[in-house]
C-alpha distance (Angstrom), angle and dihedral (degrees) to the residues before:
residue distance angle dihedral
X1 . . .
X2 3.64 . .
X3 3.09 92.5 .
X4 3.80 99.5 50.5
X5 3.76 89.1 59.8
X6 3.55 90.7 51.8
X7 3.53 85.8 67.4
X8 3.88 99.8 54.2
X9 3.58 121.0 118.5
X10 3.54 120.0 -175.7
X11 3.85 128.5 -175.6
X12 3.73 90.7 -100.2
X13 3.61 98.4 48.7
X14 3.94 98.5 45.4
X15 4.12 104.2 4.8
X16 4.30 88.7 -173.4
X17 3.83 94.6 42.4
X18 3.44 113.7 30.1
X19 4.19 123.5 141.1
X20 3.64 100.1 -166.0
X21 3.49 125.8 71.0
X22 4.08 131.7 -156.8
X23 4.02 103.4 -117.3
X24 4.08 117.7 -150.2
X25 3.30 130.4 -144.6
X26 3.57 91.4 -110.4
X27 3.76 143.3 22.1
X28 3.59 121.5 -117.1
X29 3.85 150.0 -161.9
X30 3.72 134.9 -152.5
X31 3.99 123.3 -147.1
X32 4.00 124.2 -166.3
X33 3.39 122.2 -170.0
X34 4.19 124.1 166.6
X35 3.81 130.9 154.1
X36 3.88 94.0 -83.6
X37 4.04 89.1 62.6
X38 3.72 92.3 55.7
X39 3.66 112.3 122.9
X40 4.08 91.9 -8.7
X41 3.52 120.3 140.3
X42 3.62 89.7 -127.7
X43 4.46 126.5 174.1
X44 3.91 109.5 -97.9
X45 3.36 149.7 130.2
X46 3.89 108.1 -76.0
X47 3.77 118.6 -115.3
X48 3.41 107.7 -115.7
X49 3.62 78.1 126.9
X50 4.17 99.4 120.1
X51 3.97 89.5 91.1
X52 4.02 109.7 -156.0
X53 3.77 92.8 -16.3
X54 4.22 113.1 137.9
X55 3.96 108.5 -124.3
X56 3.25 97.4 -102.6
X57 4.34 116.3 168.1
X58 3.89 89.1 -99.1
X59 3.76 95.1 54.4
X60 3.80 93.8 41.3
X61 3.90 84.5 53.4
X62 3.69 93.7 53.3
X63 3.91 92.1 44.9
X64 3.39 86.9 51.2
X65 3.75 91.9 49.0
X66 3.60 93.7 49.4
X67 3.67 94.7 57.0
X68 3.92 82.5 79.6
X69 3.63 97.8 62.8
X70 3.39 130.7 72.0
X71 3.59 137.7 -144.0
X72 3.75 115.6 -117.2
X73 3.67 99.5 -174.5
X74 4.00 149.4 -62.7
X75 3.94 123.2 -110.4
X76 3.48 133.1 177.0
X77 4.14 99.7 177.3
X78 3.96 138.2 71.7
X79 3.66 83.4 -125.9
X80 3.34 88.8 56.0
X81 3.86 99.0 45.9
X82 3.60 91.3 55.3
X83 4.04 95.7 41.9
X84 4.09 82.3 59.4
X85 3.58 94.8 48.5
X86 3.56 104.4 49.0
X87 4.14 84.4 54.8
X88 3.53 108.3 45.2
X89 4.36 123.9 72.0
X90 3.71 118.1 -99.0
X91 3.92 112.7 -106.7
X92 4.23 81.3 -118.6
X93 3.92 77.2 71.3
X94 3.62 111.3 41.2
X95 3.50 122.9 108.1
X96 3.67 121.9 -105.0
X97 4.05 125.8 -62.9
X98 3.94 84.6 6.2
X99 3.89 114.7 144.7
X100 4.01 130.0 -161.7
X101 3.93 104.9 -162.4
X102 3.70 112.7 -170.6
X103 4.16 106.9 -162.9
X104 3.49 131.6 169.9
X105 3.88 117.2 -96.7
X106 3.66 107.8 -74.8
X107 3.71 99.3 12.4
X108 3.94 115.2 102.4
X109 3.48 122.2 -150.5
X110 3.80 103.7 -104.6
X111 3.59 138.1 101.3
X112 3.88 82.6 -124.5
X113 4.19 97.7 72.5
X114 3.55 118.4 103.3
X115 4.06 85.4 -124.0
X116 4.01 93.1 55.3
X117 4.11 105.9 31.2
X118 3.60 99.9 90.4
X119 3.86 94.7 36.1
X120 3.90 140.8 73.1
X121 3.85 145.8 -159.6
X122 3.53 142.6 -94.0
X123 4.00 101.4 -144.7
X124 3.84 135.5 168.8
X125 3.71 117.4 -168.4
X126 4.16 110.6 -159.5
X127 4.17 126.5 -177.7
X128 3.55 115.5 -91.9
X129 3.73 103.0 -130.3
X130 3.84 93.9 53.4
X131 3.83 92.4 45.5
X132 3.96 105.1 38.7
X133 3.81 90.1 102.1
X134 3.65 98.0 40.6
X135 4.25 103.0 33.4
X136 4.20 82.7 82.3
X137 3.76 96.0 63.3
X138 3.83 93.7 39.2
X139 3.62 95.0 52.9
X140 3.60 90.2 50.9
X141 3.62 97.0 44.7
X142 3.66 86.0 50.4
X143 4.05 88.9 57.9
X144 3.79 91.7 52.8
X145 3.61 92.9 47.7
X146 3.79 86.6 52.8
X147 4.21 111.2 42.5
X148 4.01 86.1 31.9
X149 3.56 85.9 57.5
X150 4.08 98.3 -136.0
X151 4.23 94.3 123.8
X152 4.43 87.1 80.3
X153 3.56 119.6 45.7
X154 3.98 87.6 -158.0
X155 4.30 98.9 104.7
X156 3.64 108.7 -116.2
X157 4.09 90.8 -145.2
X158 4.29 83.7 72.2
X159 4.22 85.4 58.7
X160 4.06 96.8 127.3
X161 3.39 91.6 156.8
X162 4.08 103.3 -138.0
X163 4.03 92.7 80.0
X164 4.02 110.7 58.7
X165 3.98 87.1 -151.4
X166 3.45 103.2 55.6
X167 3.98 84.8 57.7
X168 3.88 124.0 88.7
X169 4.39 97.7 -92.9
X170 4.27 92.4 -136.4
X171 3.83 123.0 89.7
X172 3.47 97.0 173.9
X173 4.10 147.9 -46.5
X174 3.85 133.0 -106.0
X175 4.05 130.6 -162.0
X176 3.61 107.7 -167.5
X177 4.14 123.5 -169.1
X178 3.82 125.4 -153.6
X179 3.69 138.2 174.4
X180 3.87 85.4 -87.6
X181 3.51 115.5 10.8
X182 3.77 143.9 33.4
X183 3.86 120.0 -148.7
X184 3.91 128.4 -176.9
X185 3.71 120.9 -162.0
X186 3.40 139.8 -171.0
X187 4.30 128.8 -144.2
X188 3.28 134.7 -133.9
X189 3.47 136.4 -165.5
X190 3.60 88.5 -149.6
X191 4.16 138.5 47.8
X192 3.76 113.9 -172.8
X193 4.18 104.0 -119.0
X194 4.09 86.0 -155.0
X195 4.12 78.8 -120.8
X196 4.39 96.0 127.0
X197 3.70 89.4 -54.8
X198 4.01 102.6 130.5
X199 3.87 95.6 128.4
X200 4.32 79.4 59.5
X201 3.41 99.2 37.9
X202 4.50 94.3 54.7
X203 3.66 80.5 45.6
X204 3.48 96.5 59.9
X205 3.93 100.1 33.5
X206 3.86 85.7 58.0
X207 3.38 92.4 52.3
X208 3.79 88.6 59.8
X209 3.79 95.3 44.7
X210 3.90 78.4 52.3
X211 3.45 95.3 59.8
X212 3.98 89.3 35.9
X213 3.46 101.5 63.4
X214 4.07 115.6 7.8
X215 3.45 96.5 38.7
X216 4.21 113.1 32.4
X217 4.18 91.3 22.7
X218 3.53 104.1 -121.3
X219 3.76 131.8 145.9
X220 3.80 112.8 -102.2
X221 3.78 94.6 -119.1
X222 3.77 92.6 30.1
X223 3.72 113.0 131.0
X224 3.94 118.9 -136.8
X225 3.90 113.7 177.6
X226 3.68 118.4 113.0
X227 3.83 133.0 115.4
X228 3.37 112.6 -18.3
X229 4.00 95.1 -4.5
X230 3.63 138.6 99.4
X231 3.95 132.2 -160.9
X232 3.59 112.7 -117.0
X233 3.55 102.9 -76.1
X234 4.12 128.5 179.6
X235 3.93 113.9 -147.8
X236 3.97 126.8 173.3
X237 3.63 119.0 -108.2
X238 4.05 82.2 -124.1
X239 3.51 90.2 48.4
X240 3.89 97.4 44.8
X241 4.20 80.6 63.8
X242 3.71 93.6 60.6
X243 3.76 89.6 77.7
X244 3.99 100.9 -160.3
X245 3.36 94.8 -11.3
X246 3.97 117.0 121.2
X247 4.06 110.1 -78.5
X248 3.90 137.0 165.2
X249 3.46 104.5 -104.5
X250 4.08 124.4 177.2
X251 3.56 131.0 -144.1
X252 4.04 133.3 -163.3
């Protein structure tokens, strides 16, 4: 026995050689899309990825819409976290309307998936120019919030998968970059309906407090909108499709 943990190298003892790795609670997958991927016949994982969901127009449209993205690669390791992010470019360097969507294994990112239809998002969109420097560290802090599973305060060890609550509420994180702006958002598999669902709703507003404060650095009561910005608001999926229309949005 002794002599068997002798022989242990971990990532912080030898970072080149190591022979144990760091599991996480959860695999998970990162997605890319940009302009230049757009209608390329590009390697990935095909998207059969709807699981027992009738073809209905909106999940054709999303299948569709996810043949333009392209699967980077699963992990399921610290090691292997880190291995990915040392190799791919920093969202302060990615070209415009490009996307890195980091999902749970087995969960696509659309609002079509079984995992994602009757949930929503926390998001906060900030101006580019202001955040270039600082859009690097929040995207990765955003990552460790999400595979180290810190972003729901639900355990994911009580996952039995028959009651949606006793699972861990995120499916994944986005950080988005356009001409002006660069927003980060974070998916649920849930959105409170304001319907007797308190236990959901706390749940959800700490997730976005979460995000806030530990994650993106603000002050609690610190107030963000301005040109270009938002605060960081919460929105259904079903609501996000109402385009203008009245919707239950949350703020922290």
């Amino acid at each position: 026995m002794v002599a068997q943990a002798e022989g242990i190298r971990t990532v912080f003892s030898d970072p080149k050689n190591f022979n144990v790795k760091h599991p996480l609670y959860s695999p998970w997958t990162l997605w890319f899309d940009s302009p230049s991927t757009k209608g390329r016949n590009l390697p990935q994982t095909p998207v059969t990825a709807l699981p027992h969901t009738p073809q209905t127009p909106s999940v054709v449209a999303a299948q569709g819409w996810m043949e333009d993205i392209k699967r980077v690669i699963s992990f399921d390791s610290v090691e292997e976290f880190w291995g990915l992010y040392n190799n791919i470019v920093p969202p302060s360097q990615l070209p415009q309307k490009a996307n890195y969507y980091l999902f749970k294994e087995g969960i696509i990112p659309a609002w079509e998936d079984e995992a994602n239809k009757i949930g929503g998002k926390w998001s906060i969109q900030l101006p580019k120019e202001k955040n270039r420097g600082n859009v690097d560290k929040m995207w990765l802090y955003t990552m460790l919030a999400a595979i180290g599973e810190t972003f729901d305060p639900s355990p994911p060890s009580i996952d039995n998968g028959d009651d949606p609550l006793s699972q861990s509420l995120i499916t994944g994180v986005i950080v988005s970059t356009r001409p002006q702006f660069y927003r980060l958002s974070i998916w649920t598999r849930l959105a409170p309906t304001g319907n007797g669902d308190d236990t959901l709703r706390e749940r959800i507003e700490s997730i976005g407090r979460h995000f806030k404060m530990s994650v993106l650095g603000f002050q609690e009561a610190q107030r963000l909108a301005g040109p270009l910005a938002t605060e960081v608001e919460f929105l259904s999926h079903k609501d996000s499709e109402k385009k203008g229309k009245q919707t239950r949005k949350i703020i922290v």
